[in-house]
TORLO-218139 format. One record per residue (C-alpha): residue in three letters; x, y, z. Coordinates in pm, whole numbers, m for minus. Each point is the difference from the previous one (the first is absolute). Layout:
BEGIN
- ALA	X	Y	Z .
...
This chain:
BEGIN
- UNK	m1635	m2313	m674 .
- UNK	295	m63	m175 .
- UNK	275	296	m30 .
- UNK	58	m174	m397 .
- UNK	m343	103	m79 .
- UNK	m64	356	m177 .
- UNK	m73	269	205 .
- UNK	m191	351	37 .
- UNK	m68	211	241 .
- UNK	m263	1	230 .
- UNK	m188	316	m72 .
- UNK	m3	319	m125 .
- UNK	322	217	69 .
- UNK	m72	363	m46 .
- UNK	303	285	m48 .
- UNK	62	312	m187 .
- UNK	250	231	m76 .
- UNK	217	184	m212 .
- UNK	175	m69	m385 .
- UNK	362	13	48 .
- UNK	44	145	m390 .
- UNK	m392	99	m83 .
- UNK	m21	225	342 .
- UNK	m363	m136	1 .
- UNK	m210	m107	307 .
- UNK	m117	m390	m49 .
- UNK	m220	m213	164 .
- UNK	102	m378	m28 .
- UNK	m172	m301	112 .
- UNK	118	m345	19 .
- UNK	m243	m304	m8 .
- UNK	m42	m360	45 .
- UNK	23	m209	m312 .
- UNK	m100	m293	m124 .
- UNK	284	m304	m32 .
- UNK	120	m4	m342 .
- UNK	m91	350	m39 .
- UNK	347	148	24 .
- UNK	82	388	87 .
- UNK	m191	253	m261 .
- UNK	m46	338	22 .
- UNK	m348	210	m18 .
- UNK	0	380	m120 .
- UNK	m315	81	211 .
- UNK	13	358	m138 .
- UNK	m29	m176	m341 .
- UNK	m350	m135	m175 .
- UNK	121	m302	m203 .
- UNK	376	m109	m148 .
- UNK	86	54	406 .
- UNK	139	m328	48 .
- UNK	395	18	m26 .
- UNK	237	m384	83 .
- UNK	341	2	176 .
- UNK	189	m169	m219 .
- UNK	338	35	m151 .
- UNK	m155	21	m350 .
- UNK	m240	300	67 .
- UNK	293	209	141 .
- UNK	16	357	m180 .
- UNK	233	186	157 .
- UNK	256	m63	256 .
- UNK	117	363	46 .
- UNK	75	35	389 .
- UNK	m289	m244	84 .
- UNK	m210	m286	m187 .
- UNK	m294	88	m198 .
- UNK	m237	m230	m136 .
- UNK	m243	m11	m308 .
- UNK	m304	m129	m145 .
- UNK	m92	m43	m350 .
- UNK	m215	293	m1 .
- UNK	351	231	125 .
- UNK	m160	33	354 .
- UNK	290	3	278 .
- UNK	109	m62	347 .
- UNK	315	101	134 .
- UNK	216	m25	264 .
- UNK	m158	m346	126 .
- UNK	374	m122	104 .
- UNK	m27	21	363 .
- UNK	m355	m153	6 .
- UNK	107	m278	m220 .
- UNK	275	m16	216 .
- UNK	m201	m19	339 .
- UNK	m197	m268	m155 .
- UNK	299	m207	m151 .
- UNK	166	m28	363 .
- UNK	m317	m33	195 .
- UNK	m146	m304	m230 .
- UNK	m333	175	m124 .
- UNK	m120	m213	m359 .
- UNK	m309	177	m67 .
- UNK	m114	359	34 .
- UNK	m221	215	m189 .
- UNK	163	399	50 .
- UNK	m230	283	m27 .
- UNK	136	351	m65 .
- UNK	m160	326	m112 .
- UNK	304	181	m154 .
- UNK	263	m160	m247 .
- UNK	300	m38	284 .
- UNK	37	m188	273 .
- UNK	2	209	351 .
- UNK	368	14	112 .
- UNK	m81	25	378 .
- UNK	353	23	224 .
- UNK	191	m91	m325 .
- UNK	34	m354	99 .
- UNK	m239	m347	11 .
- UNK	m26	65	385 .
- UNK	m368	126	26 .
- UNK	m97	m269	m254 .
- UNK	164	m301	161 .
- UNK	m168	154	356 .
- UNK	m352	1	m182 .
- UNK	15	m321	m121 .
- UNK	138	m133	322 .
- UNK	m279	162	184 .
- UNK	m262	m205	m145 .
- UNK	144	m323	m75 .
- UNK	m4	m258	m300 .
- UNK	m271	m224	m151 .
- UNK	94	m321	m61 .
- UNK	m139	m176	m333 .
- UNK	m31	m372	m81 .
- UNK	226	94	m324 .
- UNK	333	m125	m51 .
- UNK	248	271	m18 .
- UNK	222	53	m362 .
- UNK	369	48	m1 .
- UNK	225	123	m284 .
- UNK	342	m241	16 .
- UNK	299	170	m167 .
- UNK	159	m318	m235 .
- UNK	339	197	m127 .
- UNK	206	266	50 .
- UNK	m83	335	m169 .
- UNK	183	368	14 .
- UNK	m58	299	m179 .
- UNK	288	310	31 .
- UNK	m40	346	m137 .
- UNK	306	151	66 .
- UNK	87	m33	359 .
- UNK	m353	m77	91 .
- UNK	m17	m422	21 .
- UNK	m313	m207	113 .
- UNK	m6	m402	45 .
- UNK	m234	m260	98 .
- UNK	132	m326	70 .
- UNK	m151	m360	84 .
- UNK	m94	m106	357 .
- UNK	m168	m275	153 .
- UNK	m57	192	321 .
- UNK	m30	337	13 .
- UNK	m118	340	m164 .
- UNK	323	224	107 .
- UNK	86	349	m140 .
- UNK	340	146	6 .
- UNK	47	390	m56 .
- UNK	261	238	m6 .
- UNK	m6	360	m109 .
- UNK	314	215	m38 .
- UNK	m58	352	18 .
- UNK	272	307	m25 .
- UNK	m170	186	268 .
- UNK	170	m71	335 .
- UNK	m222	m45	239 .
- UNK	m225	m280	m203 .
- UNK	319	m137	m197 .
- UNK	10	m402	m31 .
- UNK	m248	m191	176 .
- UNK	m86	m348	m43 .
- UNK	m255	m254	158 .
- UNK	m117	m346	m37 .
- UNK	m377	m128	117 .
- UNK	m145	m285	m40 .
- UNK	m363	72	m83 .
- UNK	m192	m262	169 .
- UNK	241	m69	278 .
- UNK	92	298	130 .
- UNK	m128	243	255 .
- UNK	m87	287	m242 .
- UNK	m93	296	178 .
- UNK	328	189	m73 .
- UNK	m87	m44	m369 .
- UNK	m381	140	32 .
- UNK	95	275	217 .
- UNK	264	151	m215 .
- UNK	m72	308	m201 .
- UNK	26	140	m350 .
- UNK	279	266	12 .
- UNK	164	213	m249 .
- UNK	289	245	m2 .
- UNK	m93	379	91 .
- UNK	200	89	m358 .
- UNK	m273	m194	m192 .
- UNK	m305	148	94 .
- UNK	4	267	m229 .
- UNK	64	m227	m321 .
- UNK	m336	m159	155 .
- UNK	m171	326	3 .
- UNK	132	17	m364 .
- UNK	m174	m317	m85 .
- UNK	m290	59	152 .
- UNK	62	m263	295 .
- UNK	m29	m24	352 .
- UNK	m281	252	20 .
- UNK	m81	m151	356 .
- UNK	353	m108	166 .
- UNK	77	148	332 .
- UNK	201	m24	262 .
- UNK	m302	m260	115 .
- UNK	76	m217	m267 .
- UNK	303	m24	m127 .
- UNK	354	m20	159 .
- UNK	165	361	m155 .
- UNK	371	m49	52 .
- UNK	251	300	m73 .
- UNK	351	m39	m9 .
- UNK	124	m184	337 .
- UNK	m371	89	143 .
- UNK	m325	m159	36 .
- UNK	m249	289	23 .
- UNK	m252	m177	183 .
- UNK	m91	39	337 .
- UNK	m6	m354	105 .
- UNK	303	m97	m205 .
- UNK	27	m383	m155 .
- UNK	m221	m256	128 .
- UNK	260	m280	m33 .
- UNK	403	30	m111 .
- UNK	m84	m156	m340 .
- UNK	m328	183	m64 .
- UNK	128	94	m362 .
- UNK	83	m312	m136 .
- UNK	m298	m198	213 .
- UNK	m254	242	m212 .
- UNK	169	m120	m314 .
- UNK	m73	m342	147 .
- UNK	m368	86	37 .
- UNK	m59	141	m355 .
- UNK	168	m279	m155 .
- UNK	m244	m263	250 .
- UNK	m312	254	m147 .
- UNK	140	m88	m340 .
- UNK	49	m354	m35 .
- UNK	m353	m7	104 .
- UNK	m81	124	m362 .
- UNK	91	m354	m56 .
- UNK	m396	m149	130 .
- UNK	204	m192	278 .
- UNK	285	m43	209 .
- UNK	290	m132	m94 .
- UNK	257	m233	105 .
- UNK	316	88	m118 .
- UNK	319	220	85 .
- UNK	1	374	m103 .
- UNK	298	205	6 .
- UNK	20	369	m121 .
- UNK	256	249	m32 .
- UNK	m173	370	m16 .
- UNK	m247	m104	m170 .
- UNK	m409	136	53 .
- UNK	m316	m54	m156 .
- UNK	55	m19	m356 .
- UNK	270	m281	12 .
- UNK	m176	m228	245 .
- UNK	m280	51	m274 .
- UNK	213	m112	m264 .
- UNK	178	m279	207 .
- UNK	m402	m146	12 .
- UNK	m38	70	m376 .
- UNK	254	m244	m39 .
- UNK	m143	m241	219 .
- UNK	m268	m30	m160 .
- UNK	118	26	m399 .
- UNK	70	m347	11 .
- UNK	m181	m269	210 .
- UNK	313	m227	78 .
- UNK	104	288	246 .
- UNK	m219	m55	261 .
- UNK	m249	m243	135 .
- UNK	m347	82	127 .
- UNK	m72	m266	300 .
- UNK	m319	m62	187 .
- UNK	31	m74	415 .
- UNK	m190	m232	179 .
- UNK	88	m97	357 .
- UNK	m119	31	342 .
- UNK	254	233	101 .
- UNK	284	212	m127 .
- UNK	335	m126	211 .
- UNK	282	303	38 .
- UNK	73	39	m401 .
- UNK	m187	m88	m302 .
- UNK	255	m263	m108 .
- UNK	m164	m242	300 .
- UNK	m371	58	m134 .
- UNK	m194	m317	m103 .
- UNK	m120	m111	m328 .
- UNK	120	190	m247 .
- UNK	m207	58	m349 .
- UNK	131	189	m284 .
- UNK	m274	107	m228 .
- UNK	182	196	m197 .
């Protein structure tokens, strides 16, 4: 079957854990959808109204991770590295069950997820896949935060740099190209935070259930756990994998080149906002082909229907 068709996965993948910021055990389950179906959310612990999209326009919050809303105020949060996993790994339709508002964080990263999903394979549809195509150049700033998209006719590629005072972090920067490149750095790298800042989490009532197991701590010139970094731009490469998790909040992938300068979840939210404000900006193209050659700029047949 053709790799240009949509995809699921093949079963059932079971996993639970714990909130990051609620500090509450959750149970999530990930199931095979439909084509055309999309990703959606389920509140199992929820009657009716449990149905929540991820899409830009339902985002709520973007306060240290992405939460999403549905008309009736019901949320999900911290989906990033899922959406993420499923971004990189090609997954077009999923229906994801959870009994608690937040996502499990697991090991802090999109590892266990990617593993999961790897583990039982992909379904192949008979559906032609959709693709968002970038037309123009667009770039928001807000202070010395800056986010662009650009055109492309090949490639979905992100660019990110962060610049932080602390010494051992300091400037990092990386460039991936999403559906080219081996990712594995990207999904295995961890959400981190300085040891100075987990009080003013306390303070807001955050990060109830980060640990040692789930977050890189890092304090002063040290990185306090055990097993140290799992790759020399781990920092930077889980910037790379929030912002992946994000654009997903778009309803497709997207060819196009990204590049961000310490930015996070609320201005890749607004960079999409933008997108879509104003329907010369972007292009949504149907695939058809027997096969997808090394980029998406060799595909064949090419229909915009949008």
């Amino acid at each position: 079957m053709s790799i240009l068709t949509q995809k699921t996965i093949s079963k059932k993948i079971s996993l639970s854990g714990i909130g990051i910021h609620s500090g509450k055990n959750v149970r999530l389950d990930i199931l095979p959808a439909a084509p055309n179906t999309g990703i959606l959310f389920k509140r199992v612990d929820l009657k009716k109204n449990n149905i929540i999209y991820p899409l830009y326009n339902n985002v709520s919050d973007t306060k240290l991770c992405t939460t999403i809303s549905n008309e009736h105020g019901v949320k999900v949060s911290t989906i990033e590295h899922l959406m993420g996993a499923l971004y990189g790994v090609g997954i077009d339709n999923a229906i994801i069950e959870l009994n608690s508002q937040e996502v499990p964080i697991m090991d802090g990263s999109a590892k266990l997820f990617v593993e999961k999903i790897n583990e039982v394979g992909l379904k192949f549809s008979d559906q032609p896949i959709k693709i968002i195509k970038i037309n123009k150049n667009i770039t928001i700033k807000e202070n010395e935060k800056i986010i662009s998209i650009d055109k492309s006719n090949v490639t979905g590629e992100i660019e990110f740099e962060i610049k932080y005072q602390n010494k051992l972090i300091g400037n990092q920067k990386n460039k991936v190209n999403v559906f080219e490149d081996n990712l594995n750095n990207i999904y295995n790298s961890r959400t981190f935070c300085l040891y100075e800042d987990i009080e003013k989490l306390k303070k807001l009532n955050l990060g109830k259930g980060g640990s040692l197991e789930n977050a890189i701590v890092v304090k002063d010139t040290l990185v306090l756990n055990k097993s140290g970094l799992r790759n020399n731009l781990e920092f930077v490469n889980h910037k790379i994998l929030d912002c992946m998790g994000d654009l997903f909040l778009s309803g497709y992938k997207i060819i196009g080149n990204l590049k961000c300068s310490q930015g996070g979840h609320h201005l890749t939210n607004e960079l999409l906002r933008k997108i879509f404000e104003d329907k010369n900006n972007y292009s949504l193209i149907e695939i058809k082909g027997k096969q997808l050659p090394y980029t998406f700029g060799n595909y064949y047949n090419l229909k915009s229907i949008a």
